[in-house]
VEXKE-901303 format. One record per residue (C-alpha): x, y, z negated; residue in one letter; residue number from 1. Coordinates in steps of 0.5 Angstrom, whole numbers, plus 500, padded with zeros to 3 digits. Each point is the difference from the previous one (the first is absolute). Layout:
N
X  Y  Z  a  NUM;
...
This chain:
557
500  500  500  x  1;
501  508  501  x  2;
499  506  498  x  3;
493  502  504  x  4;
504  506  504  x  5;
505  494  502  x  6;
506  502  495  x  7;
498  508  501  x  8;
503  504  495  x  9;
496  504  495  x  10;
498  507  501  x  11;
507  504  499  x  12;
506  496  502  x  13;
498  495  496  x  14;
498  503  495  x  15;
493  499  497  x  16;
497  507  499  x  17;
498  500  492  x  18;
496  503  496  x  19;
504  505  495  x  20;
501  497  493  x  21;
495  502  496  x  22;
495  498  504  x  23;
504  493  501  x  24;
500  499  493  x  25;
493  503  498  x  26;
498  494  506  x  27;
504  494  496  x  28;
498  503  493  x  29;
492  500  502  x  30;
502  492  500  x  31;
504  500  494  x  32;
495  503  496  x  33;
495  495  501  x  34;
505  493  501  x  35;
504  503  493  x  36;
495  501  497  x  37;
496  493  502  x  38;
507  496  498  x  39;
498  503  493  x  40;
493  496  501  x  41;
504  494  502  x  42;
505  500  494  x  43;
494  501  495  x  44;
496  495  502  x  45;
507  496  501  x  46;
501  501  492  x  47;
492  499  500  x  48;
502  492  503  x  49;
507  499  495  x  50;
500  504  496  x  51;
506  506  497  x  52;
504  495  498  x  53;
502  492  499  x  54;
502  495  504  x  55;
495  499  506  x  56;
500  509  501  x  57;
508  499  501  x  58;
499  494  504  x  59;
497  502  505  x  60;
502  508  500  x  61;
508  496  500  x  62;
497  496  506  x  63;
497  506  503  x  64;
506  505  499  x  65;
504  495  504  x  66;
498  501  507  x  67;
500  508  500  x  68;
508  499  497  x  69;
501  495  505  x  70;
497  505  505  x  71;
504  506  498  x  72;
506  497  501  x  73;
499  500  507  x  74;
496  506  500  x  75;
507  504  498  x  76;
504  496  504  x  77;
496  499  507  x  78;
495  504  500  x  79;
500  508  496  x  80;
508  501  502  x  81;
499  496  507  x  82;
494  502  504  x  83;
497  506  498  x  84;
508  503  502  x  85;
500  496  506  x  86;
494  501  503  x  87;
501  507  500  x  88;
507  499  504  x  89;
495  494  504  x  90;
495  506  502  x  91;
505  505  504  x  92;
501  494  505  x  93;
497  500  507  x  94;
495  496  499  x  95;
498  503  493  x  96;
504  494  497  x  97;
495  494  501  x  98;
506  495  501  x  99;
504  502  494  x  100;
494  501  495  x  101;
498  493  503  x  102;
506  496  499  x  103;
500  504  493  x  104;
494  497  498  x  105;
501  494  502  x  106;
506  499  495  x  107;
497  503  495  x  108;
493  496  500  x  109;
505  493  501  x  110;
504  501  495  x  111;
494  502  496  x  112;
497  493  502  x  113;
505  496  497  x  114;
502  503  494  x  115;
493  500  498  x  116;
499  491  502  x  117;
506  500  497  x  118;
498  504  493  x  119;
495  496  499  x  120;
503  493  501  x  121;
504  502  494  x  122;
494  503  497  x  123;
501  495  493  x  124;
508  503  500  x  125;
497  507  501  x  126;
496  500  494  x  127;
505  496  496  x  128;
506  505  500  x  129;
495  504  497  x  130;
499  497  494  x  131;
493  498  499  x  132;
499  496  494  x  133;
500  493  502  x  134;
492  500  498  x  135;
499  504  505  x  136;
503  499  505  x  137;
497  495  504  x  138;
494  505  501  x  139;
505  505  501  x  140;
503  496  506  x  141;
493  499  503  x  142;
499  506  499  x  143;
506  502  504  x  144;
499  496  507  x  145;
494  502  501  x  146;
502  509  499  x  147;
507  498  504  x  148;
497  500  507  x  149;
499  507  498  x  150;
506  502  502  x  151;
499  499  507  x  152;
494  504  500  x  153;
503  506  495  x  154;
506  501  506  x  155;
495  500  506  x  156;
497  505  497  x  157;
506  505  499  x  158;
502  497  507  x  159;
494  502  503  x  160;
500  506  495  x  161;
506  503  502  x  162;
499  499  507  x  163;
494  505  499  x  164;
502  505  497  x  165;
507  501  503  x  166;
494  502  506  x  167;
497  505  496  x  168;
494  495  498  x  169;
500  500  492  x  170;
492  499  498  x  171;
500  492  500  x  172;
506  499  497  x  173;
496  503  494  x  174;
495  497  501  x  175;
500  494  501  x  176;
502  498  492  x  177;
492  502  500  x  178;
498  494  503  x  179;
505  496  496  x  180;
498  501  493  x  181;
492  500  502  x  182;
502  493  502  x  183;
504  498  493  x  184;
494  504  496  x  185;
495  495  503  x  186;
505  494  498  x  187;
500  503  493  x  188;
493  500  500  x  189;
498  494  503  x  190;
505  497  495  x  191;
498  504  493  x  192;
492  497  502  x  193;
502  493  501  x  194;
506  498  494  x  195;
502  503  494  x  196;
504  506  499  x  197;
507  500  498  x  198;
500  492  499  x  199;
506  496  498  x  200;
505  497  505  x  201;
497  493  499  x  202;
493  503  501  x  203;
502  501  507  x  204;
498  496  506  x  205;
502  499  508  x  206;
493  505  500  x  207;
502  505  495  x  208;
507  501  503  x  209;
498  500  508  x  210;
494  505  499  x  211;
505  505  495  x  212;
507  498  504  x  213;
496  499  508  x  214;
496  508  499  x  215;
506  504  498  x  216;
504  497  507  x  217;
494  500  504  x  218;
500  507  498  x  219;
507  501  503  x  220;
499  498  506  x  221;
493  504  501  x  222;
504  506  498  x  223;
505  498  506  x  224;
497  498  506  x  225;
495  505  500  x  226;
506  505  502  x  227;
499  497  507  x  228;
494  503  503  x  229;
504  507  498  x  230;
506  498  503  x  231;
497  498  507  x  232;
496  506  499  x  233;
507  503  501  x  234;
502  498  505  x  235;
505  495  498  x  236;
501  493  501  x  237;
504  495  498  x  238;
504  494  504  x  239;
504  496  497  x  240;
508  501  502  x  241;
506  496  499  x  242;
507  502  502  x  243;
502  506  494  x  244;
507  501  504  x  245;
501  507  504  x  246;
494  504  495  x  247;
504  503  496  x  248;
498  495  493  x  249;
507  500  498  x  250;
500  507  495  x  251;
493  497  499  x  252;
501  494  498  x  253;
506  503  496  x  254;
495  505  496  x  255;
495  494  499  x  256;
506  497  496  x  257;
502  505  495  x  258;
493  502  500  x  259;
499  492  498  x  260;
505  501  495  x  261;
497  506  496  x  262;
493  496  499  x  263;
505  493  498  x  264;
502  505  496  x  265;
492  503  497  x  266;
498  493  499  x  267;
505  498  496  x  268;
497  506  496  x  269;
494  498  500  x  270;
501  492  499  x  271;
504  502  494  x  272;
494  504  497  x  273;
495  494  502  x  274;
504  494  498  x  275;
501  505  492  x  276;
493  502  500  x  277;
498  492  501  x  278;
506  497  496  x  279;
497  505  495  x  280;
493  498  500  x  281;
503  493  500  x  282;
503  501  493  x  283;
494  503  498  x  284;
495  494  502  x  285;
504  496  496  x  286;
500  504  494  x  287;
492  499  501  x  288;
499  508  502  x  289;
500  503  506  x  290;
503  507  502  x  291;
499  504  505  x  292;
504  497  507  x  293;
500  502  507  x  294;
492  499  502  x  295;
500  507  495  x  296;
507  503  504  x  297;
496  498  506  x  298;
493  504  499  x  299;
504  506  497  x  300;
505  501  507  x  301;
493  498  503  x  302;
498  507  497  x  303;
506  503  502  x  304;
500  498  507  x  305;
493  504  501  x  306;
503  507  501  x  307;
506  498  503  x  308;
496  495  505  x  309;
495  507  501  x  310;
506  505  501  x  311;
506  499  500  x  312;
500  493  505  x  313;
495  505  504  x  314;
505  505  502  x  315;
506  497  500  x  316;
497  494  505  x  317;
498  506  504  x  318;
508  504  499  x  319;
503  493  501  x  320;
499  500  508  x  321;
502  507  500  x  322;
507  500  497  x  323;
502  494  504  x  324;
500  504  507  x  325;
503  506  496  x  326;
506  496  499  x  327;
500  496  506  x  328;
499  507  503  x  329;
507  503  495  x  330;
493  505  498  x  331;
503  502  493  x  332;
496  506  499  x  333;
493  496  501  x  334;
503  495  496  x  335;
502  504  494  x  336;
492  504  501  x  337;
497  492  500  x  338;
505  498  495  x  339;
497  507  495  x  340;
494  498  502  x  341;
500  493  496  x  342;
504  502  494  x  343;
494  506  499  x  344;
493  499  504  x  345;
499  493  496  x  346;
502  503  493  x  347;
494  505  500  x  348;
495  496  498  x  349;
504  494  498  x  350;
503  505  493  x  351;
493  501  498  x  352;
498  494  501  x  353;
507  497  496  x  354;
497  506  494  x  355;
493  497  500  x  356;
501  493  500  x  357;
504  500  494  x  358;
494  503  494  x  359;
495  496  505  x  360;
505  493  499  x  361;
495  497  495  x  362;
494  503  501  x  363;
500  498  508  x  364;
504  493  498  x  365;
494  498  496  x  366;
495  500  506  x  367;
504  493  502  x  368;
496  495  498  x  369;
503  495  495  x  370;
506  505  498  x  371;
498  502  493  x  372;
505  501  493  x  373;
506  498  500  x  374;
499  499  508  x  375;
498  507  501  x  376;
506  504  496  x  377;
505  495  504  x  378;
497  501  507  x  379;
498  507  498  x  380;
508  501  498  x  381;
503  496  506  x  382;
496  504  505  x  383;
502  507  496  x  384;
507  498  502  x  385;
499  498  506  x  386;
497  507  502  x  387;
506  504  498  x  388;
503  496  505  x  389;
495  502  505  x  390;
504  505  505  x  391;
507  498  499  x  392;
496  493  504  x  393;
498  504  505  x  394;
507  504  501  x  395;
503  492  500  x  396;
495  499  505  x  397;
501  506  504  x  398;
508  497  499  x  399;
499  494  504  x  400;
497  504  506  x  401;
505  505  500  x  402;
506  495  501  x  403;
496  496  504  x  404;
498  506  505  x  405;
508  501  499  x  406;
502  493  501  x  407;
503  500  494  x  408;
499  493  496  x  409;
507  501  497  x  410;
498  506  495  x  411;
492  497  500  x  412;
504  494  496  x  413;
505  503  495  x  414;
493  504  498  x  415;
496  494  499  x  416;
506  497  496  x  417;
499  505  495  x  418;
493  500  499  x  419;
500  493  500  x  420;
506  500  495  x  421;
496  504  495  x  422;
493  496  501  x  423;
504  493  498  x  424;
504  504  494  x  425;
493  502  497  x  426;
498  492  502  x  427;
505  496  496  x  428;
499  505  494  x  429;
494  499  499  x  430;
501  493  499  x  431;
503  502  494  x  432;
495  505  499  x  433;
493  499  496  x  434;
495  495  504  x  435;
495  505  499  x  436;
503  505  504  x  437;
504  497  506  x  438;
496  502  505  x  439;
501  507  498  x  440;
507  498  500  x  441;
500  498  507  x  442;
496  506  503  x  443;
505  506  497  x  444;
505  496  503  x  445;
496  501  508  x  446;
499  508  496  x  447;
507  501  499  x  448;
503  496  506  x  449;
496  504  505  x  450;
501  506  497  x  451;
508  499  501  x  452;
499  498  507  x  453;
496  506  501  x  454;
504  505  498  x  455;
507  496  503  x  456;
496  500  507  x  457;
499  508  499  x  458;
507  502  500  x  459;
502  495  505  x  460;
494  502  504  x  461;
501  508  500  x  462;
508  498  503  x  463;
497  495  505  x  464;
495  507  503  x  465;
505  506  498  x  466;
497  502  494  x  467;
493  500  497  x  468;
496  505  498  x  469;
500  497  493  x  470;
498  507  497  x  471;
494  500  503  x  472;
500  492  498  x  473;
501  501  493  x  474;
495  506  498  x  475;
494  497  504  x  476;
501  494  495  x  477;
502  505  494  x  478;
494  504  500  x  479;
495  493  503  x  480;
503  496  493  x  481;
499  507  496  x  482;
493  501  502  x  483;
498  492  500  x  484;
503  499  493  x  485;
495  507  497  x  486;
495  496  503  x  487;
501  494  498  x  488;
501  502  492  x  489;
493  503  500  x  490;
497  494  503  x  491;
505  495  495  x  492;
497  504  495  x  493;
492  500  504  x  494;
502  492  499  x  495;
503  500  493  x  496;
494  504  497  x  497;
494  495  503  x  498;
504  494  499  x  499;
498  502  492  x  500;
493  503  501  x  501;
499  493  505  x  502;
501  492  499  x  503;
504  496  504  x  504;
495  497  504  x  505;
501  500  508  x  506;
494  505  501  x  507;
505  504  494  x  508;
506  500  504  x  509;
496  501  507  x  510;
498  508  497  x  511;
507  500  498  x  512;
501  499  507  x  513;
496  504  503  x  514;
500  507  495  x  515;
508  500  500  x  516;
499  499  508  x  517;
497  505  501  x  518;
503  505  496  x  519;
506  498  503  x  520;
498  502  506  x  521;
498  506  497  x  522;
506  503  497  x  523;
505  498  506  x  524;
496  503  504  x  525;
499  507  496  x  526;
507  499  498  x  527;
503  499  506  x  528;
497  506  503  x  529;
502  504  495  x  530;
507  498  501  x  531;
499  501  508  x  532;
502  494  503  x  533;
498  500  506  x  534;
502  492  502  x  535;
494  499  496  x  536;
495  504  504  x  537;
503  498  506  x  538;
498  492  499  x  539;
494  503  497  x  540;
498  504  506  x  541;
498  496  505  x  542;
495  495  495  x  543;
496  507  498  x  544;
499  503  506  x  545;
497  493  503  x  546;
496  500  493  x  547;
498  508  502  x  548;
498  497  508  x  549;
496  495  497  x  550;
496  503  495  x  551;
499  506  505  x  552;
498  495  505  x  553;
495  497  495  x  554;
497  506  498  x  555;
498  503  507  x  556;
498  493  502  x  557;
């Protein structure tokens, strides 16, 4: 197969005409507000199916957990710092670069197809490594084959994903996750009809697990295969082509190993953190408690993940194609304004949110079901540490696209080095911490390790440009932090004060919620005109006139 216009390059010398980043990331944020937020759903009902903590929850959020790190392995080294970089050098081509992204694809897709057949033949090792309590491990592993093939699936969605925006097609990248998690909901609450909820390992049968398990893959290869319609729809085909000699893979292939190299490396980290908090728990169940382990760390950096997933993923996958043909093009100057873009637009909402969140940790956690007590200061203290954490993560984020569009994997590497150094660090010393705290442990070990990394990737980022505009950087974050930290000790005080006037049940905490979101909101905004900072009005202008044409509208009608 071809393109439909025979290989015909694109409007503008191969280069797809975009819309401006803003709206591109207004497009993909749209999805992510309604995907995220769903994934929130999910976990929930998911806690509602095993509950917060024992063995069967960590059974099968572990077996779970293994195709997405099996995946990110191959996103880091095939896909992020190959194709978006390739096909942006692929479409200045003649022919628009269909040969090249085609024998691209065809490696990539291969290569995705037989590490997934031959993850899950080794499911059984796969889960032993780490370290389920033998109890649990049989399910564990039942668990495993059938999430595994998620692999392939994940991978064909960033395949096809990349593929599309590097073209300038970003709405179904982000939408698609919707599709996904509807079909794991329905699983979920197919199952929590028919069998008992949080069951124990030898509860289970080939039923229970194929419902759970089958749902959550079914899901994943929905969210792929429905990126096909819009890739067609774009004028792209794709035919399988062998024969890699002559297109230029040899600088690919050798970002693709550096870039392998540092998320080797990040998952050392996160196998370190998951093996602790499982080999903590382990303790625990043979003392006859049980502690928080890696099902609480799991809901909190699912939390954590919404306004990074909404926000900075929106942007920066719209900048990612962006700087890749600056550099290919030696354009430093829009390199360095894509670049400033990255480290400032995010932060606007992200500082208040970070502020918001840390009042509204119990408040907010309370609303999950099954989290209460000693669950609920433990999930509400590791997702507090989490978010302080929050910008810096996009910054390392933003780092990888940044030495990616550069070709760079070396830097990207000794970066990663650092970050993961630090998380495994905080890892080992919560072995010897208290029990009860571990996951706590671990989550200031990813705080602080992104937070080295962030400021290391600044310094060396501003010599990579010729300088940053790091005066304009750092006073838009002192006035965001100062303004966000006023309004977060009224709202801290809004929350302290009904928590005394109130009890503690969920409909307790759900005012909390809802008087301290509100008046947060409220003072930011005041605040944050009084303090004159106009980044705010910018992201806010466009929101209110559409509310203003609305309401015009439906008041003429």
């Amino acid at each position: 197969m071809s393109s439909t216009r025979h290989g015909a390059p694109p409007p503008g010398d191969g280069v797809v005409q975009e819309q401006s980043v803003r709206r591109a990331s207004a497009l993909m944020a749209a999805g992510s507000i309604v995907s995220r937020p769903l994934g929130l759903v999910r976990q929930l009902m998911l806690v509602a199916c095993l509950g917060v903590t024992g063995a069967t929850a960590d059974a099968f959020n572990t077996a779970n957990q293994l195709p997405n790190i099996i995946y990110m392995l191959l996103s880091g080294g095939l896909l992020t710092a190959v194709l978006i970089p390739q096909i942006t050098k692929a479409m200045k081509r003649e022919d628009g670069g269909q040969e090249v992204i085609d024998r691209l694809l065809t490696i990539c897709i291969g290569a995705i197809l037989v590490v997934t057949v031959l993850a899950t033949l080794l499911a059984s090792p796969l889960v032993t490594i780490y370290r389920i309590s033998p109890a649990t491990r049989e399910l564990a592993t039942a668990f495993a084959i059938i999430c595994l093939p998620q692999i392939f699936f994940y991978g064909l969605y960033a395949v096809l994903g990349q593929v599309l925006n590097a073209r300038g097609r970003y709405a179904s990248f982000m939408w698609t996750p919707v599709l996904a998690n509807l079909v794991q909901i329905a699983g979920m609450a197919v199952f929590l009809q028919r069998y008992a909820h949080a069951a124990p390992p030898d509860a289970w049968t080939p039923e229970m697990v194929w419902l759970l398990a089958g749902t959550s893959t079914a899901g994943i290869a929905l969210q792929a295969l429905a990126l096909v319609p819009d890739l067609r729809a774009s004028g792209f085909r794709w035919r399988p082509r062998w024969g890699f000699r002559g297109y230029g893979f040899r600088s690919a292939s050798t970002m693709a190993g550096w870039a392998f190299a540092a998320l080797v490396v990040a998952q050392l980290g996160g196998y370190a953190c998951a093996a602790v908090m499982n080999t903590v728990a382990g303790w625990a169940q043979h003392d006859g408690r049980q502690v928080a382990g890696i099902t609480v760390y799991q809901l909190a950096f699912l939390v954590f993940m919404l306004p990074h997933g909404i926000i900075t993923t929106s942007i920066l996958t719209a900048i990612y194609p962006r700087m890749s043909r600056a550099a290919h093009d030696s354009a430093t100057g829009d390199l360095r304004r894509l670049l400033t873009r990255g480290l400032t637009l995010p932060s606007v909402a992200l500082v208040p949110i970070t502020a918001a969140a840390i009042p509204l940790a119990v408040p907010g956690m309370a609303m999950v079901p099954r989290v209460s007590g000693d669950a609920l200061s433990e999930t509400a203290l590791v997702f507090a540490i989490m978010i302080l954490g929050l910008i810096p993560f996009g910054w390392t984020t933003l780092q990888q696209r940044f030495f990616f569009a550069l070709e760079d994997g070396r830097t990207n590497l000794h970066l990663q080095i650092l970050l993961t150094a630090i998380q495994i660090t905080l890892a080992l010393l919560a072995l010897v911490g208290p029990r009860d705290h571990v996951v706590a442990l671990i989550a200031a070990g990813q705080t602080l390790g992104n937070l080295a990394a962030a400021v290391a990737f600044v310094v060396i980022a501003q010599r990579r440009v010729g300088g940053l505009p790091l005066r304009h950087v750092l006073r838009l974050h002192v006035r965001l932090v100062l303004v966000s930290a006023l309004a977060a000790l009224a709202t801290w005080g809004a929350v302290v004060g009904l928590s005394e006037l109130l009890g503690t049940s969920r409909l307790d905490h759900l005012v909390q919620l809802l008087v301290g979101g509100v008046l947060f909101v409220l003072a930011f905004l005041g605040l944050a005109r009084v303090f004159h900072i106009r980044e705010v009005d910018d992201l806010l202008g466009p929101v209110a006139a559409r509310l203003r044409r609305r309401t015009g509208a439906a008041l003429s009608a």
